[in-house]
C-alpha positions as CSV (number, residue, x, y, z in Angstrom):
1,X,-49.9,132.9,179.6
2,X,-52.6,131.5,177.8
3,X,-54.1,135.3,176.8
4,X,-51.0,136.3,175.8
5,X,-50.6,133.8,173.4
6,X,-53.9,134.5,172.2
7,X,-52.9,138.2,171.9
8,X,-49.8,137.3,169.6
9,X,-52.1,135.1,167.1
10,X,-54.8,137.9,167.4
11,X,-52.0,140.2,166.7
12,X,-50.5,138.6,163.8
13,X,-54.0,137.9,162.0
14,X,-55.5,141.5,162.3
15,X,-51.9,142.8,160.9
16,X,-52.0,140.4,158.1
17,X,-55.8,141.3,157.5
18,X,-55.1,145.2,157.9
19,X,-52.8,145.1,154.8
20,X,-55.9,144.3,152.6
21,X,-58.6,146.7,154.9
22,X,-59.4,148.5,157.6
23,X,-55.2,149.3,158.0
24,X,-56.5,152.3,160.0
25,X,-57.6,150.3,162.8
26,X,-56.3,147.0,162.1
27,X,-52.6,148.1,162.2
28,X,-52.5,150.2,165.9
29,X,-54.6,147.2,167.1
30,X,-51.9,144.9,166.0
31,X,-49.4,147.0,167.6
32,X,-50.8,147.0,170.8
33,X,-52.0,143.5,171.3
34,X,-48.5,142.6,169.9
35,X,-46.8,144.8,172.6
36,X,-49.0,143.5,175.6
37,X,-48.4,140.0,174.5
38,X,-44.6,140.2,174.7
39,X,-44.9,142.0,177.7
40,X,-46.7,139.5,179.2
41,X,-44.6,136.6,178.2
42,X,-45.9,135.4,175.4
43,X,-44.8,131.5,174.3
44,X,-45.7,132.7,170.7
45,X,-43.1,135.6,170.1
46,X,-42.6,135.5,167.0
47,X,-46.1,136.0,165.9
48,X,-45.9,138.5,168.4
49,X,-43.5,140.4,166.4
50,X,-44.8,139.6,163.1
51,X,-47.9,141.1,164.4
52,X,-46.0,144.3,165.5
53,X,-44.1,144.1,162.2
54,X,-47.6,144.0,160.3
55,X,-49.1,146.4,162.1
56,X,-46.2,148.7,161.3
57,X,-46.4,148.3,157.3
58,X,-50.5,148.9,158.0
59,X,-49.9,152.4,158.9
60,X,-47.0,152.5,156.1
61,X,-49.6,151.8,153.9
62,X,-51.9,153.8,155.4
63,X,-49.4,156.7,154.9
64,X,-48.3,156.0,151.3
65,X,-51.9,155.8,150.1
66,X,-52.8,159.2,151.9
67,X,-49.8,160.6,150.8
68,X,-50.6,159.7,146.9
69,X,-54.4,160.5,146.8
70,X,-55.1,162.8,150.1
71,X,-57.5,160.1,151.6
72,X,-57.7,157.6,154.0
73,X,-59.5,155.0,151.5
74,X,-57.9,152.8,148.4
75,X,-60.0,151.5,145.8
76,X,-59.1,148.8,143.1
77,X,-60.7,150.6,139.9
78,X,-59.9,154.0,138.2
């Protein structure tokens, strides 16, 4: 029980953090250690879905940047 809780906070934090970088890995990491920890009974579910949740808008990110410039990096300047 206690690793799966573990998994939901891990989940949650590397879906919040993938929004800013690395959404290319960050966001299917969040997926999956959001999936495992539900399906292990997590006490923490909702950070278990947030993290799912998050990781999701990663990859929508992820998508809407590639889909605007062709690449698979985002830059703040001109």
């Amino acid at each position: 029980m206690r690793d799966a809780d573990g998994m939901a906070v891990a989940s949650f934090v590397m879906g919040l953090a993938g929004l800013l970088v690395f959404n290319v890995v960050l966001g299917p990491c969040a997926l999956v250690l959001g999936s495992l920890a539900l399906l292990r009974g997590t006490a923490r579910r909702g950070r278990a879905l947030l993290g799912i949740s998050l990781g999701v808008a990663d990859l929508a990110v992820l998508a809407a940047v590639t889909a605007a410039d062709q690449s698979f990096s985002w830059s703040l300047g001109g």
